[in-house]
C-alpha positions, -999 to +999 in steps of 0.1 A: +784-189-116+781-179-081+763-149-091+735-170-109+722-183-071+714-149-058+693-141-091+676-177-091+662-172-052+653-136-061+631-147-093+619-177-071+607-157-046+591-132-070+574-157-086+557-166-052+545-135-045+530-134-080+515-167-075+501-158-039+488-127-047+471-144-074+457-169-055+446-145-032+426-127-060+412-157-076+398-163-043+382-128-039+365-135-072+353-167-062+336-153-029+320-126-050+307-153-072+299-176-047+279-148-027+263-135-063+247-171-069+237-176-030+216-141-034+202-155-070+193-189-052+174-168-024+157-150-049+147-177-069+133-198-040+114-167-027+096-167-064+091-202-063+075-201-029+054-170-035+041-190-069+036-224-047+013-199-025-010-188-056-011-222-074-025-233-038-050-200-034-058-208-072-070-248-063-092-232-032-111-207-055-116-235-080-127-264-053-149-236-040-165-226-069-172-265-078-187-272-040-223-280-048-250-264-028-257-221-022-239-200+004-260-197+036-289-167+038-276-139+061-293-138+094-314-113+094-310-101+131-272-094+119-267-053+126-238-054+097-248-043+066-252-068+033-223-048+010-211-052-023-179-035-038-183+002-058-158+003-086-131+027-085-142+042-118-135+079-108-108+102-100-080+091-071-095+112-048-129+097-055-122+065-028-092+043-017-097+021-041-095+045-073-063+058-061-047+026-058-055+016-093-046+049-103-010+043-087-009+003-098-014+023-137+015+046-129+040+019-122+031+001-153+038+032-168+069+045-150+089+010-147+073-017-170+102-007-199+130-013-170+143-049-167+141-057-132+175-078-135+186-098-105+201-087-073+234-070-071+230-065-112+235-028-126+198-036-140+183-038-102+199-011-092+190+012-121+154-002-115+159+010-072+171+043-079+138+043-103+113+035-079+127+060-056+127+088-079+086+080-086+081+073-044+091+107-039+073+127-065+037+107-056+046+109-016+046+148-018+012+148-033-022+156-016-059+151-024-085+170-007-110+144-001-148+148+007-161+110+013-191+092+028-180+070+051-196+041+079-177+039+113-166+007+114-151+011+152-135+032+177-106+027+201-108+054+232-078+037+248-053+057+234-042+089+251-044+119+229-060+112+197-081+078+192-082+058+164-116+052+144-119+029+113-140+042+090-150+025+058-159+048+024-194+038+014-214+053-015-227+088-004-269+079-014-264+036-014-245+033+018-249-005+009-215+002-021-181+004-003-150+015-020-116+003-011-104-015+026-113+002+060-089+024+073-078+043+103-085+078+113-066+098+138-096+118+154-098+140+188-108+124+219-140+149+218-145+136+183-144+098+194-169+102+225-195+121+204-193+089+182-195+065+207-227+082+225-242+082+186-231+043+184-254+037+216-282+052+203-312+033+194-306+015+160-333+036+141-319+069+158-278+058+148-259+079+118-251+049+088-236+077+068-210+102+077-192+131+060-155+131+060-135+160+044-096+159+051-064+156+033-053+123+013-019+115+018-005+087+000+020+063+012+045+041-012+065+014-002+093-006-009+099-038-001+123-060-020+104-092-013+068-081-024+065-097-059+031-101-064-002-098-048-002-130-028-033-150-012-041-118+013-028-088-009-018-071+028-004-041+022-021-035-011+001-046-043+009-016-063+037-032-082+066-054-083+084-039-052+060-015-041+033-014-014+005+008-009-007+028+021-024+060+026-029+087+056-057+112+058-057+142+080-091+149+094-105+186+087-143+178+094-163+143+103-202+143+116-232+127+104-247+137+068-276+144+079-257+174+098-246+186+070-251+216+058-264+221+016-232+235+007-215+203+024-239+179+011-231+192-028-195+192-021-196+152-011-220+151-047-197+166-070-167+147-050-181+115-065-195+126-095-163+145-108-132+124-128-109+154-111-082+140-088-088+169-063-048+171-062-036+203-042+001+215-032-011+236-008-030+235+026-059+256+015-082+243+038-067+245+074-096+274+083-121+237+088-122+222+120-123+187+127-156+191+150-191+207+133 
């Protein structure tokens, strides 16, 4: 019977291990659990939040719209012009605004029949690689663009080239804007021949510009963007996508500098449905100053 001792501590100690390394396993899983439900509370809380934000933006529209009394006249010695918005009924090169509802109809297209799951799921990361996969075949395109546009400002501080923010107006009703304003990247020689136009007497100043350049757009991802929101800033393409743009100046000066074949060229830019969508830089002969 001596021999039975040996045998007992051996299985007794085997069962330990077994038990431990158990343990030790069991644990793992918890923490992965534990971790899993912390990320879906996060998530969940974000969406309530977000949803708190639009019931409140909803209850200021509707207190506005029931406030009795009429919005104040404009003063009439204001130099910024009354506006309304255009709609972005044309092609995605037509304005800003076209493209981005162009875009907000490709998501629906491309990732409305994927379940968005929940984070850390095989559903949200199918849904990632997705997105990625349509960010990179719409961030390779260009749109030549031929716009009317209002100089909103300009900023000579920076060295190099200077910022000017340009809104896209209607090319004959200058009163119609498309889309936000935006940022240009123009030449310093560029900037100061606008700012000696700005000082010019009110009757003499440009309203109007042309602008012909290269559209870029700009997708991005950002894991927290689930809806517009009360400011919509970036744009709201879709659930985890944000919208921005670039456009590469090839020519900017008043319209009534332009010449005829200019002139038609901003006409059939806003009359055609085309999306003016080039692979190529065909147009790199056109300098940014007239």
């Amino acid at each position: 019977m001596k021999w039975m001792k040996p045998i007992f501590l051996i299985a007794f100690a085997a069962f330990l291990a077994l038990t431990s390394a158990a343990t030790a396993q069991s644990n793992n899983d918890l923490r992965r659990e534990n971790e899993r439900l912390r990320a879906e509370v996060r998530e969940l809380t974000q969406e309530l939040e977000t949803a708190r934000q639009r019931i409140a933006e909803l209850e200021r529209e509707l207190a506005d719209r029931e406030r009795p009394g009429t919005p104040p006249a404009r003063d009439a010695r204001d130099d910024a012009p009354t506006t309304r918005t255009g709609e972005p009924d044309q092609g995605p090169a037509h304005n800003p605004a076209a493209l981005l509802r162009q875009l907000q109809k490709e998501h629906a297209e491309a990732m409305d029949d994927r379940p968005p799951g929940r984070v850390g799921s095989r559903d949200r990361e199918s849904y990632y690689r997705a997105l990625n996969r349509w960010y990179f075949d719409v961030n390779r395109r260009r749109h030549a663009v031929v716009w009317a546009v209002r100089i909103v400002d300009v900023d000579p501080t920076n060295r190099g080239s200077v910022n000017a923010r340009v809104q896209v107006v209607q090319y004959d009703e200058p009163a119609i804007v498309y889309g936000d304003a935006f940022d240009l990247a123009i030449s310093r020689s560029t900037a100061h021949r606008l700012m000696q136009m700005r000082d010019r007497a009110e009757e003499d100043r440009p309203e109007v510009y042309v602008l012909r350049g290269q559209l870029s757009p700009q997708l991005r991802f950002n894991e927290d963007r689930y809806e517009p929101g009360p400011f919509n800033r970036p744009r709201f393409v879709g659930l985890f996508t944000e919208f921005d743009f670039t456009v590469d100046v090839r020519l900017l000066l008043p319209l009534d500098e332009a010449d005829r074949i200019l002139r038609e060229q901003l006409k059939q830019s806003y009359e055609s449905d085309a999306s003016n969508e080039t692979d190529t830089d065909d147009e790199s002969r056109d300098i940014e100053d007239p």
